[in-house]
C-alpha positions as CSV (number, residue, x, y, z in Angstrom):
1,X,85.2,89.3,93.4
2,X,89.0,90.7,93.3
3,X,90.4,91.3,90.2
4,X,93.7,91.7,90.0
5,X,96.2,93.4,87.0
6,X,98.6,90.8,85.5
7,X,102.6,91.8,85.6
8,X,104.1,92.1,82.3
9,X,107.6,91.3,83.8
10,X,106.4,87.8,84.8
11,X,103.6,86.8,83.1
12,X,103.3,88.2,80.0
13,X,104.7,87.1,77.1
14,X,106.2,87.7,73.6
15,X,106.6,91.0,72.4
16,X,105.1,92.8,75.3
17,X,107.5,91.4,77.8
18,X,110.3,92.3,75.6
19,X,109.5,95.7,75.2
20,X,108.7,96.1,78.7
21,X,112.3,94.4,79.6
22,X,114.1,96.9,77.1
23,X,112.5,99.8,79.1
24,X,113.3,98.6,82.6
25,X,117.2,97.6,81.0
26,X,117.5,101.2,80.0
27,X,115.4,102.7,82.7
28,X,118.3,101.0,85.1
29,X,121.2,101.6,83.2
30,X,122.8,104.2,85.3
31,X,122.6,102.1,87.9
32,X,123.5,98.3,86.8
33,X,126.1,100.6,85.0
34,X,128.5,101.6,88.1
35,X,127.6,98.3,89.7
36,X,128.6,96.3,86.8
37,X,131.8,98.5,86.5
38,X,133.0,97.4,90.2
39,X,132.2,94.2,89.5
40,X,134.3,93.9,86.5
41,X,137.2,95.5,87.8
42,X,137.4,93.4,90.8
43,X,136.8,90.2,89.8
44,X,139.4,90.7,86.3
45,X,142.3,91.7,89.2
46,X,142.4,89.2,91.7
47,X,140.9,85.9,93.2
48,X,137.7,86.6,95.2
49,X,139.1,87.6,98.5
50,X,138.2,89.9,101.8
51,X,139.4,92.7,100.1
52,X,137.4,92.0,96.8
53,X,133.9,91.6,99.1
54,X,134.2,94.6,101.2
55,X,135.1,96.8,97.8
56,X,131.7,95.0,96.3
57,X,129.8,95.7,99.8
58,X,130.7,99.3,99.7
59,X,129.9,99.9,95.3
60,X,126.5,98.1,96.6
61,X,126.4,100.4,99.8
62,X,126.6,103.6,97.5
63,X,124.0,102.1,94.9
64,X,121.2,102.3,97.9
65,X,120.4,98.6,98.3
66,X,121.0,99.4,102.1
67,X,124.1,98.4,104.6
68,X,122.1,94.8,105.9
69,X,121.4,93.9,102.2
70,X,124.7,94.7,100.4
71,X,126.5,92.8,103.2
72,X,124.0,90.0,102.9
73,X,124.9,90.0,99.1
74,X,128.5,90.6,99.8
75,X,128.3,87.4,101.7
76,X,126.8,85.2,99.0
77,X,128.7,86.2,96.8
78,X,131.7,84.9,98.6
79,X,129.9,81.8,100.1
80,X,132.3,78.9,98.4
81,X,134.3,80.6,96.7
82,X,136.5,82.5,98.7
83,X,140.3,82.7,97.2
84,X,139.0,81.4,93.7
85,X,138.7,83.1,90.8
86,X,134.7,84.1,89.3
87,X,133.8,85.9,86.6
88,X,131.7,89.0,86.4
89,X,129.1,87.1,84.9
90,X,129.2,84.8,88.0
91,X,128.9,87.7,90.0
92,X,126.1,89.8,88.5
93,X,123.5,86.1,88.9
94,X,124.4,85.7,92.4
95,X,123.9,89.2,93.1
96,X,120.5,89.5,91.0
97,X,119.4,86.2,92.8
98,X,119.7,88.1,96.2
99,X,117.9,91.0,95.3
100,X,115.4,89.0,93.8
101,X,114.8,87.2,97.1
102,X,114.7,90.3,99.0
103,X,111.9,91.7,96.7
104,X,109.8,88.7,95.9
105,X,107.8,89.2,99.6
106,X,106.7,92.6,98.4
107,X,106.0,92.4,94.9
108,X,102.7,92.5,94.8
109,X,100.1,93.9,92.1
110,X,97.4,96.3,93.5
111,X,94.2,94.5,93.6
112,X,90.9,96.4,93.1
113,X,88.0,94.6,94.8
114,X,84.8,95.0,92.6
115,X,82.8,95.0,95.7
116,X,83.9,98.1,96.9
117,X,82.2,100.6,94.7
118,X,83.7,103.4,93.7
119,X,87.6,101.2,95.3
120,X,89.4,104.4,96.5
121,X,93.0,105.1,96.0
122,X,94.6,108.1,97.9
123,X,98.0,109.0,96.2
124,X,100.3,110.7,98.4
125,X,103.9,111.7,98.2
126,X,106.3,114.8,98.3
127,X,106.5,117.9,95.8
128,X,107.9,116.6,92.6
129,X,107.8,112.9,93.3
130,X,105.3,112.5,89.9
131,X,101.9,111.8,92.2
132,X,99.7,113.5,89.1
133,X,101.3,111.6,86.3
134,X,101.2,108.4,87.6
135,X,97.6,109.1,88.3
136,X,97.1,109.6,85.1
137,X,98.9,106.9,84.0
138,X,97.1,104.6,86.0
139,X,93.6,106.1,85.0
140,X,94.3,105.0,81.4
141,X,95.1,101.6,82.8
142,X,92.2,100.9,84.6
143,X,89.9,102.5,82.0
144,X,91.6,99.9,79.0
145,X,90.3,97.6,81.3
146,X,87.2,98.4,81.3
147,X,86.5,100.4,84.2
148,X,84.5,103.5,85.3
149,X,87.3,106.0,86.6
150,X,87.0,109.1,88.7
151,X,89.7,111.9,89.5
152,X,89.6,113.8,92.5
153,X,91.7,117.3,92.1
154,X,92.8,117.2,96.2
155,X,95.8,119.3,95.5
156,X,94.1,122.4,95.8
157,X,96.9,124.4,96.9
158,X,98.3,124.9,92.8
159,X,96.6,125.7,89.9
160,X,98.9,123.9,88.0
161,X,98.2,120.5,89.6
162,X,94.3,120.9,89.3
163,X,95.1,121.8,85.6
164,X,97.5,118.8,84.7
165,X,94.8,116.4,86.4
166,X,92.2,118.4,84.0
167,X,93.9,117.5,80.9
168,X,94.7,113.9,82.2
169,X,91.1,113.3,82.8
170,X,90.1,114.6,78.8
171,X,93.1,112.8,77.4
172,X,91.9,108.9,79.6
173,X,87.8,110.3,79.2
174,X,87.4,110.1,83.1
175,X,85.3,112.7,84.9
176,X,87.4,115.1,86.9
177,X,86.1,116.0,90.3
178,X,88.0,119.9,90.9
179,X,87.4,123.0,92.5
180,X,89.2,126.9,92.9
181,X,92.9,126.7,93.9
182,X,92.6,127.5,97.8
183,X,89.6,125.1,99.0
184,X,89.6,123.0,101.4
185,X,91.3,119.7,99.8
186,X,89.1,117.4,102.5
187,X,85.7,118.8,101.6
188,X,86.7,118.9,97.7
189,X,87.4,114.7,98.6
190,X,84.0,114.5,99.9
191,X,82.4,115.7,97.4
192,X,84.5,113.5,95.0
193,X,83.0,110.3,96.9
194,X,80.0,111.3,96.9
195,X,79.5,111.8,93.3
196,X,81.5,109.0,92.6
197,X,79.1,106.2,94.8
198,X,75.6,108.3,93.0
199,X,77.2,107.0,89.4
200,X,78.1,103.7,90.0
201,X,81.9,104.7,89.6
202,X,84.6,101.5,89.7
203,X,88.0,103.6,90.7
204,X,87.8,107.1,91.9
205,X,91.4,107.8,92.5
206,X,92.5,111.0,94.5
207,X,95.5,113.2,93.9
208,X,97.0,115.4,96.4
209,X,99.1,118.2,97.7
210,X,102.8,117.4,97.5
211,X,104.2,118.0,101.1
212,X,107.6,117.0,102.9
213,X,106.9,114.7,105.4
214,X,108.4,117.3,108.3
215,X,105.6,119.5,107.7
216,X,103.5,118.8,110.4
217,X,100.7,121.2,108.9
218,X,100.5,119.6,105.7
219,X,100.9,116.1,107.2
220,X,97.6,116.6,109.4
221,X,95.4,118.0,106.1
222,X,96.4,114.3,104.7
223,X,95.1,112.6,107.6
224,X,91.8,115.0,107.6
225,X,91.1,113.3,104.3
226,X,91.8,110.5,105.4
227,X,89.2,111.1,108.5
228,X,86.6,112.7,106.3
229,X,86.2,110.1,103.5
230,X,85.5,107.2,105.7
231,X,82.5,109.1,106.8
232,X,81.2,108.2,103.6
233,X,82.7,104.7,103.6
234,X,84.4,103.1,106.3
235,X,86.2,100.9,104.5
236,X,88.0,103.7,102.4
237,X,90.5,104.5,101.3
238,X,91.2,101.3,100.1
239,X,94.2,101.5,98.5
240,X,97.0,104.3,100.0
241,X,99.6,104.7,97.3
242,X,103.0,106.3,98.1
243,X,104.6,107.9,95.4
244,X,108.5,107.7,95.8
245,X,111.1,109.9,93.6
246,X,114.0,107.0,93.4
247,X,116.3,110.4,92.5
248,X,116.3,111.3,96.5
249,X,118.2,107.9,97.4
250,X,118.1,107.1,101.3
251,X,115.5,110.4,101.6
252,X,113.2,107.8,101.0
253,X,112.8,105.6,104.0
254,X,112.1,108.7,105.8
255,X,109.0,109.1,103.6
256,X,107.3,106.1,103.8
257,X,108.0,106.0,107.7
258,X,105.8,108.9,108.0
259,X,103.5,109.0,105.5
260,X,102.6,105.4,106.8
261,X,102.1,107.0,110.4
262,X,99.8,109.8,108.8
263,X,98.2,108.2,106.0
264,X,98.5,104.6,106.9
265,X,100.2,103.6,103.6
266,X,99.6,100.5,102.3
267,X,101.7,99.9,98.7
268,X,104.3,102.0,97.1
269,X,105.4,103.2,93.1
270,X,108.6,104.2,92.6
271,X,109.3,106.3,89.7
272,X,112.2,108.6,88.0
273,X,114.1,105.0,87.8
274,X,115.8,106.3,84.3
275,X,117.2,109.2,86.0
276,X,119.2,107.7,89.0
277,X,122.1,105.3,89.6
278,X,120.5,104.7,93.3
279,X,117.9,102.0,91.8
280,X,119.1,100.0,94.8
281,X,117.2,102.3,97.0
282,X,113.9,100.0,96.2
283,X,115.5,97.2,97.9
284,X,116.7,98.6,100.7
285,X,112.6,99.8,101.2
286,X,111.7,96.1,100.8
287,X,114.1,94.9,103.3
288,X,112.9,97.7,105.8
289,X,109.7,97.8,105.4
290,X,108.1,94.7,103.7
291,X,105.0,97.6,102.1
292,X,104.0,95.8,98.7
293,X,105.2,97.9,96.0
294,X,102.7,97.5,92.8
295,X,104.1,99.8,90.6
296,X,107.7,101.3,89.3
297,X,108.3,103.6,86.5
298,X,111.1,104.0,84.2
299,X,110.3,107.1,81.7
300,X,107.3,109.9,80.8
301,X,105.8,107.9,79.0
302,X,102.1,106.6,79.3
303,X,103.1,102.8,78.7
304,X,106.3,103.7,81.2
305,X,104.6,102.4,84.2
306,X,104.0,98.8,85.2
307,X,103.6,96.5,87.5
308,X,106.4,95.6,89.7
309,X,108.0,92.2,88.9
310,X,111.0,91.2,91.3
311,X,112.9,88.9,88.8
312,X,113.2,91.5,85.8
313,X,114.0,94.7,88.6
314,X,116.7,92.1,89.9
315,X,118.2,91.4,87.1
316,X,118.0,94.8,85.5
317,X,119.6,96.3,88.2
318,X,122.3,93.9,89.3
319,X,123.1,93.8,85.1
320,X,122.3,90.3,84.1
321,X,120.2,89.5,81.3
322,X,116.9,88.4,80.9
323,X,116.4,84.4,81.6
């Protein structure tokens, strides 16, 4: 049986959806911000013209969405209404629309199958990209609903990680599976799986060392882990996350092309959202790529990650308001 973790942003309701849409607003304001800004001061100057598109393909260009997307959006935009006049308004729902469409394919929530007991999830990333908080953040999630969850300390190289894991393990009540700063991050792994499968454990989720992806060292220690757990099960991991800073802008699609040729990546959770006008750079990932992304956060705190809905990011980013 697969269970799978509702998405706020589309099917919730009520107060919880508004909330949630008042974090993602604010979490994107920098960005729908100097979007929004072009927009404005386009459209209120002149009739919709070659001119006006390639100024609005360029502001879109330097908001990350990606050269193929912002001149896909330049061109709807002026589909029909080339040398008439629009309003901002106009512009910001034709160019959520096409965003939307370009993230809809991978906006997808991360599915645990109860069959596979403990379901294993391998979060990877770079130094700085938030890999132990979001862990954290998703260990409270899955124990709220219920679950058994396991932490696996596999950044062994600093002290600080194994710590911050520590404390997110007391603060969710989740056993934490750690061992001295130095040892070997595969074997430390191992030993996580196997005491995770002898108590029955639903989620063991495994944090590790934060490494470029041009560090070829680094890079192979990831896919040793990779190689040593499915001794223990075949079938694992189940679940690789990528962790993705949205701060580094077009850095980005260099990560996931090789930590999906190391670690064979299969969904993305893009965080530091609140701290960047490059939000675009999500959909320029989509476009690429096609990996699901299942989660996005927009702040520190706890409730500040959630699933990834395509309509709400759309519109958040491109400025609109909520339908």
């Amino acid at each position: 049986m697969n269970d799978s973790i509702s998405q706020p942003g589309e099917s919730g309701t009520g107060e919880a959806r508004q909330s949630w849409w008042r974090r993602l607003r604010g979490g994107l304001a920098r960005t729908s911000a100097s979007i929004a800004a072009v927009i404005s001061d386009l459209v209120s100057k002149r009739k919709l013209d070659a001119g006006v598109l390639e100024e609005l393909e360029e502001v879109l260009i330097r908001a990350d969405l990606g050269v193929g997307a912002a001149a896909r959006i330049a061109a709807a935009v002026g589909e029909g209404r080339y040398d008439k006049t629009v309003s901002a308004d106009e512009v910001k729902a034709i160019l959520a629309a096409e965003i939307e469409k370009i993230l809809v394919p991978v906006a997808v929530p991360l599915t645990i199958d109860a069959a596979c007991k403990p379901f294993v999830i391998l979060v990877a990333g770079v130094n700085g990209s938030g890999k132990t908080t979001t862990i954290g953040k998703l260990a409270a999630r899955y124990s709220r609903e219920g679950r058994r969850v396991m932490l696996a300390a596999g950044d062994t190289f600093r002290a600080a990680a194994i710590e911050q894991l520590e404390i997110w393990g007391a603060r969710t009540g989740c056993p934490v599976i750690a061992g001295a700063q130095g040892a070997d991050a595969a074997g430390l792994v191992y030993e996580a799986l196997a005491a995770a499968q002898a108590q029955a454990i639903d989620v063991l989720i495994v944090d590790t060392a934060g490494r470029l992806q041009n560090k070829a060292g680094l890079m192979d220690e990831l896919h040793k882990i990779v190689r040593v757990v499915k001794k223990l099960d075949p079938a694992a991991p189940h679940a690789v996350l990528l962790v993705l800073d949205a701060t580094v802008g077009q850095n980005a699609l260099s990560q996931v092309e090789e930590f999906s040729r190391v670690a064979g990546v299969t969904g993305l959770v893009m965080t530091k959202l609140d701290g960047t006008a490059r939000g675009g750079i999500l959909a320029a990932i989509a476009a690429k790529y096609g990996l699901p992304v299942h989660f996005i956060g927009v702040g520190e705190g706890i409730d500040d990650l959630a699933p990834f809905a395509a309509r709400d990011f759309a519109r958040a980013l491109a400025g609109a308001d909520l339908p």
